[in-house]
C-alpha positions as CSV (number, residue, x, y, z in Angstrom):
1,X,0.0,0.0,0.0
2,X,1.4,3.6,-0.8
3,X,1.7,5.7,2.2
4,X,-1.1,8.2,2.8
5,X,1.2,11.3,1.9
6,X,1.7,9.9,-1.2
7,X,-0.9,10.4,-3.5
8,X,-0.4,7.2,-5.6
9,X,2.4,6.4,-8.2
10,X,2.0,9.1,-10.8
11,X,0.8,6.9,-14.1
12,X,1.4,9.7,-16.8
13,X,5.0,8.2,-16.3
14,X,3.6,4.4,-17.4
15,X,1.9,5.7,-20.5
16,X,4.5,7.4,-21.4
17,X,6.7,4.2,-20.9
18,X,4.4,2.2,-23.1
19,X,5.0,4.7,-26.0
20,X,8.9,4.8,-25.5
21,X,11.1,3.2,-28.1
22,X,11.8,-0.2,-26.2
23,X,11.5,-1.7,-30.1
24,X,8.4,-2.6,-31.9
25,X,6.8,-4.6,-29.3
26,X,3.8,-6.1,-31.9
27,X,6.0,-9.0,-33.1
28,X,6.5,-10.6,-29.9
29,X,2.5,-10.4,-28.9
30,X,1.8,-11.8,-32.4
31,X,4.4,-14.5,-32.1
32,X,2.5,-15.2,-28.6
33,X,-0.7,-14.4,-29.0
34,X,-1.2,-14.7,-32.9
35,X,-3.0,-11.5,-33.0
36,X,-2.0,-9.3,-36.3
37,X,0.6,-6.9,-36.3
38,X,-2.0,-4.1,-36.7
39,X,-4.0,-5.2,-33.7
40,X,-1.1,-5.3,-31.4
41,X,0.0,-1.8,-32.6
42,X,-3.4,-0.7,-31.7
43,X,-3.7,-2.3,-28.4
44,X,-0.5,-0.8,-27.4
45,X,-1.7,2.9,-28.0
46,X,-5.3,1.7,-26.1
47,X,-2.9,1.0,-23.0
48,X,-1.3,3.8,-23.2
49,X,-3.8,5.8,-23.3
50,X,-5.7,4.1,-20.2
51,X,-2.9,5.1,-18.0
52,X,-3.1,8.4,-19.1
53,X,-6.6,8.8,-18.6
54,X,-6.4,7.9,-15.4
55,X,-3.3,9.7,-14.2
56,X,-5.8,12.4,-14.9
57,X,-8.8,11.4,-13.3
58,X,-6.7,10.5,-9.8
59,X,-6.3,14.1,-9.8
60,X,-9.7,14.9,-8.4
61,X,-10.8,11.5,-6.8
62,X,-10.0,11.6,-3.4
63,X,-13.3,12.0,-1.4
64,X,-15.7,14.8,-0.3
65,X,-17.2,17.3,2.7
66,X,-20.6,16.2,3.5
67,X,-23.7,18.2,6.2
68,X,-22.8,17.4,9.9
69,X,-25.3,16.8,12.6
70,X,-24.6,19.8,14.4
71,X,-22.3,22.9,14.2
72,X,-19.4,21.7,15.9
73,X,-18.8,18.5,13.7
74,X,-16.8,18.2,10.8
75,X,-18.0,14.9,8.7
76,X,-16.4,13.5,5.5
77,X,-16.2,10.9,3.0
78,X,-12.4,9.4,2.4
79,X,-11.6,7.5,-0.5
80,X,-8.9,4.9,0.4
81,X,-6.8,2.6,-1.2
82,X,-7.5,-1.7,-0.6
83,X,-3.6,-2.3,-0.5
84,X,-2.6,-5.2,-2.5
85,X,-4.8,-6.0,-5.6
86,X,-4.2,-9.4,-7.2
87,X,-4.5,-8.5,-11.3
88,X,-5.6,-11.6,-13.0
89,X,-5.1,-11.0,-17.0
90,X,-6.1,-13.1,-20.2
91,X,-4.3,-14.0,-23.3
92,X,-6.6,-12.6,-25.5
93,X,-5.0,-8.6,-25.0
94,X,-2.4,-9.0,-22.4
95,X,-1.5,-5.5,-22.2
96,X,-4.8,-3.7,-22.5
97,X,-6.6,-5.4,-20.1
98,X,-3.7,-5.2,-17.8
99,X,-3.6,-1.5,-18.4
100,X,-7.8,-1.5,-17.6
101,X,-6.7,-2.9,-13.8
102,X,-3.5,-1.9,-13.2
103,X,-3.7,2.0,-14.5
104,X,-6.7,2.4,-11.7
105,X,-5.4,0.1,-9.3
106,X,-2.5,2.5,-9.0
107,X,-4.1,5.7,-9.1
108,X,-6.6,4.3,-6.2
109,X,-2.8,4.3,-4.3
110,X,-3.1,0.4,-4.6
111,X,-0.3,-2.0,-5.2
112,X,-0.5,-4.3,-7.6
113,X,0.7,-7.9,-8.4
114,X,-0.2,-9.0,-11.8
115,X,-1.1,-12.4,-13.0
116,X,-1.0,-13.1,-16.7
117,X,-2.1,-16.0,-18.5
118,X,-0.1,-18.8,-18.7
119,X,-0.9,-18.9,-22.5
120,X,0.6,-15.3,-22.9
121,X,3.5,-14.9,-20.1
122,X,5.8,-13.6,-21.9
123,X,3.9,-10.1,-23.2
124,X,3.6,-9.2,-19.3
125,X,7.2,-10.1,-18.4
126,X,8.3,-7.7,-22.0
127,X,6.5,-5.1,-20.6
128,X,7.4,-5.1,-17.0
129,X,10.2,-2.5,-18.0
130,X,7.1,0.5,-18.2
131,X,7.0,0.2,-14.0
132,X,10.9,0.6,-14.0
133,X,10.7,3.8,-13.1
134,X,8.0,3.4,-10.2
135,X,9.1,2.3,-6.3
136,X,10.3,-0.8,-6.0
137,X,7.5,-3.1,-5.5
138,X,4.4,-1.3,-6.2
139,X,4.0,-3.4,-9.3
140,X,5.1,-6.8,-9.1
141,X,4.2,-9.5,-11.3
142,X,4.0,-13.6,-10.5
143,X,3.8,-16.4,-13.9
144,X,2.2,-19.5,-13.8
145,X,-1.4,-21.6,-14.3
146,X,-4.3,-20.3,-12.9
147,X,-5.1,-23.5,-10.3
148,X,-2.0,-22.8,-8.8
149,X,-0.7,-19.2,-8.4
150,X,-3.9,-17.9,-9.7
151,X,-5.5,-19.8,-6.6
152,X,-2.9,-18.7,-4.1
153,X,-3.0,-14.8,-5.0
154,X,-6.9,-15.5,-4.2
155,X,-6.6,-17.3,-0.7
156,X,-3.5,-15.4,0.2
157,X,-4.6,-13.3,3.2
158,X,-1.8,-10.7,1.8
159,X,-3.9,-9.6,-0.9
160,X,-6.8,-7.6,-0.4
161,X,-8.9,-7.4,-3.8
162,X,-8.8,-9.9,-6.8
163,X,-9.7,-8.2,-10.3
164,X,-9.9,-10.4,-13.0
165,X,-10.8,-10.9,-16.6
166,X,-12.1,-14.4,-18.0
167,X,-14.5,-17.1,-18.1
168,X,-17.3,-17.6,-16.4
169,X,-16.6,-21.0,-14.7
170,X,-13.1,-19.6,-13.1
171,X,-14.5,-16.0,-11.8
172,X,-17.6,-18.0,-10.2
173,X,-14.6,-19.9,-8.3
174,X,-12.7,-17.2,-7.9
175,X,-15.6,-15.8,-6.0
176,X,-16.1,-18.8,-3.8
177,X,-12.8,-18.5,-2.8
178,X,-12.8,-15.3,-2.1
179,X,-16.0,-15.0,-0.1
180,X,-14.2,-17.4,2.1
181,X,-12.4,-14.4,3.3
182,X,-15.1,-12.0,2.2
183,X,-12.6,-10.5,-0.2
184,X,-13.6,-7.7,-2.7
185,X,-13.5,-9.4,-6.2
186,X,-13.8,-7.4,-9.4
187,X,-14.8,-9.5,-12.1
188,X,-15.3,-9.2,-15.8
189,X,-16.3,-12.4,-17.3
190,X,-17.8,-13.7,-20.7
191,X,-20.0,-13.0,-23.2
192,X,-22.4,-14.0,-25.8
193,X,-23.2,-10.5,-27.5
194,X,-26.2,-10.1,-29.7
195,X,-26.3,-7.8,-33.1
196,X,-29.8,-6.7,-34.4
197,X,-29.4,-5.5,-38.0
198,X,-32.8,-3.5,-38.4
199,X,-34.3,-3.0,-41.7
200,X,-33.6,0.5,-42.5
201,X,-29.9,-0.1,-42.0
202,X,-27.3,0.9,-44.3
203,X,-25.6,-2.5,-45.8
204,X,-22.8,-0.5,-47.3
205,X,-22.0,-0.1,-43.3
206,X,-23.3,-3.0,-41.8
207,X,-22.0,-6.4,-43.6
208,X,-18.4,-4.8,-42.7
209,X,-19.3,-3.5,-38.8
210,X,-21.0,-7.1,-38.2
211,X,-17.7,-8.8,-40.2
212,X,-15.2,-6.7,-37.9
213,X,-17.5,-7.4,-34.4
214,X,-17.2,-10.7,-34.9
215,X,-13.8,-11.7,-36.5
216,X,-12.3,-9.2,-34.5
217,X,-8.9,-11.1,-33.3
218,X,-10.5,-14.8,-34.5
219,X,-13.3,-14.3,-32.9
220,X,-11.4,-13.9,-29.3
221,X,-13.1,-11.4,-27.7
222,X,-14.8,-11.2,-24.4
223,X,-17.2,-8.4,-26.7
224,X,-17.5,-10.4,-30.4
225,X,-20.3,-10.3,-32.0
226,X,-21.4,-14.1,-31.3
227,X,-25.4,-14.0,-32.5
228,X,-26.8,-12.0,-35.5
229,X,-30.5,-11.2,-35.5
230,X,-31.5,-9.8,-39.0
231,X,-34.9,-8.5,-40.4
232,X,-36.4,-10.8,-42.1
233,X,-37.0,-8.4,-45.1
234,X,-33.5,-7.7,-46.0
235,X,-32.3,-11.5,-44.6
236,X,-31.0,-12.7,-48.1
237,X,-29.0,-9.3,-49.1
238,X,-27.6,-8.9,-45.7
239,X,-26.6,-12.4,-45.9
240,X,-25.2,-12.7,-49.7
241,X,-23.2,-9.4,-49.0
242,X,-22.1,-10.6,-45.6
243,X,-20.9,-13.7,-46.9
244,X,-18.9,-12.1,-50.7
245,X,-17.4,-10.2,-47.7
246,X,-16.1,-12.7,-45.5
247,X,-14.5,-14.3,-48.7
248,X,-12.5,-11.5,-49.1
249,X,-10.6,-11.4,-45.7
250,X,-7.3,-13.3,-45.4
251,X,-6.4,-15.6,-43.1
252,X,-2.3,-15.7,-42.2
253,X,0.2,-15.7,-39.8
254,X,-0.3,-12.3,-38.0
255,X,3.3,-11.2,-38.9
256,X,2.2,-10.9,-42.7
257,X,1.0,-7.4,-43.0
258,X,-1.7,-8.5,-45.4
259,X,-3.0,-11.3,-43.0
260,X,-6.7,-9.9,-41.7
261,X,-7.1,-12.5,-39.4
262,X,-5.1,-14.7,-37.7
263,X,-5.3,-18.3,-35.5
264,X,-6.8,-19.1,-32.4
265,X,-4.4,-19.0,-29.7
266,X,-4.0,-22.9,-29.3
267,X,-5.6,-26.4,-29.7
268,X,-8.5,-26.6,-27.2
269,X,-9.7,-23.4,-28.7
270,X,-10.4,-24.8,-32.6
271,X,-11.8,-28.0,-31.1
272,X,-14.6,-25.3,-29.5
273,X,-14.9,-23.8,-32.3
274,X,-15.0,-27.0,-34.1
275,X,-17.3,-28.3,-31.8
276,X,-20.2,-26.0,-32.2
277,X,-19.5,-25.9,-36.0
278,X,-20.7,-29.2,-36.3
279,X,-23.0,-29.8,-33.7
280,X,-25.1,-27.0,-36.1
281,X,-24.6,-28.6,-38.9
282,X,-25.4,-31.6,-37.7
283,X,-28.8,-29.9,-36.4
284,X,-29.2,-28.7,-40.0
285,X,-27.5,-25.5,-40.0
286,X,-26.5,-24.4,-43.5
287,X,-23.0,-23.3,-43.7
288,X,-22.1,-20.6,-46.1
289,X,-18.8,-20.3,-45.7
290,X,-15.9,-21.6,-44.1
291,X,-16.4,-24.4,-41.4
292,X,-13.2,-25.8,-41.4
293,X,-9.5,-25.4,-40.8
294,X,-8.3,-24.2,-43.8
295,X,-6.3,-26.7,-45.9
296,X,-3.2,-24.4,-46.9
297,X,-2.5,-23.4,-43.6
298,X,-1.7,-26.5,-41.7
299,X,0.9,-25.1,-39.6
300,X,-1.5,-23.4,-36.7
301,X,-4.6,-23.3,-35.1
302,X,-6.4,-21.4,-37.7
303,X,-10.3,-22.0,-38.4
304,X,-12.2,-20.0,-41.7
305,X,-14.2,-17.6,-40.6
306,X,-17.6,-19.1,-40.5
307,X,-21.3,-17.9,-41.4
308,X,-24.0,-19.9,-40.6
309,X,-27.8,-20.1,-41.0
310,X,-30.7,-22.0,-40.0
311,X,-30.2,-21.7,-36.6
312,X,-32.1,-21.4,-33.0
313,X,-31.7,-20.9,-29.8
314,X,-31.4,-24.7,-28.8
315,X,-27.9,-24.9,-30.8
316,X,-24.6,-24.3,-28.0
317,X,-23.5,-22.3,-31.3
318,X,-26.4,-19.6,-29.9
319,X,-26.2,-20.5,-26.6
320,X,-22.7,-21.3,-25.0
321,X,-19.4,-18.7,-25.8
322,X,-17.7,-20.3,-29.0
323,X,-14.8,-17.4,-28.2
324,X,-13.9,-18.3,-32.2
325,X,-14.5,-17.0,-36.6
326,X,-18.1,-17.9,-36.2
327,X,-21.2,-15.7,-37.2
328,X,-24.7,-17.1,-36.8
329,X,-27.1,-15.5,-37.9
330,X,-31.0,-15.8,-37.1
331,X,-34.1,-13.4,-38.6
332,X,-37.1,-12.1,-36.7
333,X,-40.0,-9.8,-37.9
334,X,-40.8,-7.6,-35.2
335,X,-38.3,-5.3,-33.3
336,X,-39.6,-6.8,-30.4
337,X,-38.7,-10.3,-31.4
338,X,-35.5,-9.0,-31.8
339,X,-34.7,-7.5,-28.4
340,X,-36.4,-10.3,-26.7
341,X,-33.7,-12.4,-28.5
342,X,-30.9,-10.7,-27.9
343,X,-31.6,-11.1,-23.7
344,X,-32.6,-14.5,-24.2
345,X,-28.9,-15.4,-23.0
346,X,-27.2,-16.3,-19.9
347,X,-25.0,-13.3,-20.4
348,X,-25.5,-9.7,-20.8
349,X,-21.7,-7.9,-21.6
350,X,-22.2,-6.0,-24.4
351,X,-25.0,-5.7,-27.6
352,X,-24.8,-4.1,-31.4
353,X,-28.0,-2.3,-33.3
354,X,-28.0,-0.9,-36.5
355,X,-30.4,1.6,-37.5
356,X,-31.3,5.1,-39.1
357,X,-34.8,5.0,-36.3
358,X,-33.9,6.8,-33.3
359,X,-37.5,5.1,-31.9
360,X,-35.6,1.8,-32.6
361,X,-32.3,3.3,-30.7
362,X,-34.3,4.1,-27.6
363,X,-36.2,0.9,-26.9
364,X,-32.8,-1.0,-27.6
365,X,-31.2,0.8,-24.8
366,X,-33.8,1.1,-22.2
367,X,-35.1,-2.9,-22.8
368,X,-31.5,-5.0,-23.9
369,X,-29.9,-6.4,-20.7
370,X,-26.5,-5.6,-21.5
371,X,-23.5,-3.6,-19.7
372,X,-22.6,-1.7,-22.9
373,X,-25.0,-0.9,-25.6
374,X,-23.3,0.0,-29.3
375,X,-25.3,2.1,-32.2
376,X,-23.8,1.8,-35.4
377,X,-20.5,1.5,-34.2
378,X,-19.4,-1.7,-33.3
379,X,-16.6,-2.6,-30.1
380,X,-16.5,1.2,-29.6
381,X,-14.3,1.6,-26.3
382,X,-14.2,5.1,-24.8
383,X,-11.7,4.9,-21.6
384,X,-13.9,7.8,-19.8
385,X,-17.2,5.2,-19.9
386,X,-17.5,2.2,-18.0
387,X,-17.1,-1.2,-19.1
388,X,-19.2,-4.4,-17.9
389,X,-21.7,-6.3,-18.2
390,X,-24.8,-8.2,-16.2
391,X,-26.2,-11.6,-15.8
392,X,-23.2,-14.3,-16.4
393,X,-20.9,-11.5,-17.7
394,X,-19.9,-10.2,-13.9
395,X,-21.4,-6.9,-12.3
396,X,-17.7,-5.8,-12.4
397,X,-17.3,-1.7,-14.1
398,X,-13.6,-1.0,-15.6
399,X,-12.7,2.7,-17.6
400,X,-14.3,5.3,-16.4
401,X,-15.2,7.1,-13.0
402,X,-16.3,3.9,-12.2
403,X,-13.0,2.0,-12.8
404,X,-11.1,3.9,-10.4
405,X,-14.2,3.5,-7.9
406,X,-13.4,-0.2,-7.9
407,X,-10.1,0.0,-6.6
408,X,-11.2,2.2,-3.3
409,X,-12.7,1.9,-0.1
410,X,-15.2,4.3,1.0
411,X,-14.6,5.0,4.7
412,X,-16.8,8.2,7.0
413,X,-15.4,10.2,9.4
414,X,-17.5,12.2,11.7
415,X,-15.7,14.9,13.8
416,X,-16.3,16.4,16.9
417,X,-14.9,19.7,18.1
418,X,-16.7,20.4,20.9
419,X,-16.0,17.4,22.9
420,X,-18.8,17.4,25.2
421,X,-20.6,15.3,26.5
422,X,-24.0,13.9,25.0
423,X,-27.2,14.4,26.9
424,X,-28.5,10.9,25.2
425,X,-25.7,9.1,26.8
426,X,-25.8,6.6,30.0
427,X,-27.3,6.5,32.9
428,X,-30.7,6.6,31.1
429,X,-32.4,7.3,34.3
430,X,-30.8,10.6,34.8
431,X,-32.2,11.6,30.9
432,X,-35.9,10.3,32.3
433,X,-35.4,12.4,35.7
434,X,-34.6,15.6,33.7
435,X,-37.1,15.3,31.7
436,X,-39.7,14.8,34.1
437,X,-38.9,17.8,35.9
438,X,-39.3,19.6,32.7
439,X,-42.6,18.9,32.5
């Protein structure tokens, strides 16, 4: 924990650090991660500018004056750090979603040991260099498999908040656990979003927002677009466009500067994929395109971009997160068919509309269960709005005001000057006597 005269490690220095020189860093997270290169350029300038965001915001977060009882009190709000926060990060974007816990963790005055996946260790372990220039141990960070070192930073009494980003099944245990010890846990956890594609919408805009929200990174993304619901008047254009579209995107090793997507990050993750793919088409899906590992890229775990009709809700491709190149796609006549099929999920993270109809726009925010709500503009992060999602998908809230509120305690103080004593205080029979003789 930073000492109280110290308002927390100053982060304008860390996003600085991430835009330094060290070398081009985006080889090394595609090599790991398989990501392309222009992704991991892009997620490095996303974490940079999280930590500047909130070196800013720390500014003015630190608590506030509130009415007193009586005139001789003083009685305030304090915003305080937890002490140790246990940063549990994914492979999917190593450094940006360490940025989104880490950047408020330390402006909150927290310190922070980090976690990364032990599909991705070596991104975190690059990067440790940014924190050189902070205190020794105010940033520390610990490799190794989740059911292990992942389970010890969340039993460990020595910690004192676990935020983490992943599946559902591991942040419901790494609740349990916690509870144990009634530990505050900040969790972000997976997602099946929904994308209603209304009638009036513009296809020019559409087939390649829907492609992008869904391929975006394979498919691995706790926010991908993982369930289309279409009109049913503009169904077969949508869909012919969608897939010409899809045909057009190249599948490569993420180092290839023409490659638009790249594999999934290992084995178990295609066989998901796989899994779902033909479990619909055994149910009598029809596939469109792709549904297969493609046959000249044997080297890797890459899987063709997928789109798929003739689906329902019964199908764990509509169901369960495939976390993968898939986009099924579903049509419904009324626009409230479609919003009741977009909450008809066990998770609620984030949702896409497209439409000109600002009627449309208003019922889809007020009536979709969903953390963050995108119009026209797909996957849309802003780092001064919060992040999060409901149901399955955690109550967790990073970026924003509300990010940094995560990482502190709220504690009163209530002030007396006067330092007298209190007419309501013991013996109660002397207060009874008193006011007898009053009356």
């Amino acid at each position: 924990r930073v000492p109280r005269h110290d308002p927390g490690p100053k982060s304008p220095g860390v996003g600085g650090q991430v835009r330094r020189p060290h070398g081009d860093p985006a080889p090394l997270l595609t090599l790991v991660g398989g990501k392309p290169l222009t992704e991991n350029r892009d997620e490095m300038g996303w974490a940079a500018a999280c930590f500047d965001y909130y070196a800013e915001l720390q500014r003015n977060t630190r608590g506030r004056v509130i009415p007193s009882v009586e005139p001789s009190q003083l009685a305030m709000v304090l915003k305080e750090p937890y002490g140790v926060v246990a940063a549990i990060v994914p492979w999917n974007y190593p450094i940006l979603l360490m940025a989104w816990k880490v950047a408020p963790a330390l402006a909150a005055g927290n310190t922070v040991v980090i976690k990364p996946s032990e599909m991705t260790p070596l991104t975190t372990l690059r990067f440790a260099e940014i924190f050189d220039h902070l205190p020794p141990g105010v940033v520390n960070i610990v490799t190794g498999f989740g059911a292990t070192v992942g389970r010890e930073l969340v039993v460990s009494p020595d910690t004192h908040m676990i935020a983490f980003t992943g599946s559902f099944a591991t942040g419901r245990e790494i609740a349990r656990l916690a509870a144990e010890r009634v530990k505050k846990t900040h969790l972000e956890l997976g997602g099946k979003d929904a994308f209603i594609v209304a009638e009036d919408a513009d296809l020019d805009v559409a087939v390649p927002g829907v492609a992008w929200a869904a391929l975006l990174n394979a498919g691995q993304v706790c926010t991908s677009t993982e369930r289309v619901y279409v009109q049913e008047s503009i169904l077969k254009p949508f869909t012919d466009r969608l897939v010409d579209y899809v045909r057009t995107l190249r599948l490569g090793h993420g180092l290839d500067p023409a490659t638009d997507i790249g594999p999934l990050v290992g084995d178990r993750y295609r066989n998901k994929v796989e899994a779902h793919v033909e479990e619909a088409r055994e149910k009598g899906a029809r596939i469109l395109t792709g549904g297969r590992r493609p046959p000249q890229l044997r080297r890797g775990f890459f899987y063709e971009p997928t789109v798929l009709t003739g689906v329902d809700h019964s199908f764990r491709i509509m169901r369960e997160e495939t976390f993968g190149p898939t986009i099924p796609i579903m049509s419904y006549r009324s626009f409230d068919e479609a919003i009741a099929l977009a909450n008809d999920s066990d998770y609620g993270l984030g949702a896409n509309l497209y439409t000109r109809d600002p009627h449309k726009v208003k019922q889809y925010y007020e009536e979709v269960k969903a953390g963050t709500c995108w119009v026209n503009d797909p996957l849309t992060d802003n780092d001064a709005g919060p992040f999060g999602g409901m149901k399955f998908s955690g109550g967790a809230r990073e970026l924003g005001e509300e990010g940094l509120e995560a990482f502190l305690e709220t504690k009163h103080v209530h002030w007396d000057f006067a330092m007298e004593r209190k007419s309501w205080w013991y013996p109660y029979a002397a207060a009874a006597g008193s006011q007898a003789q009053s009356e």
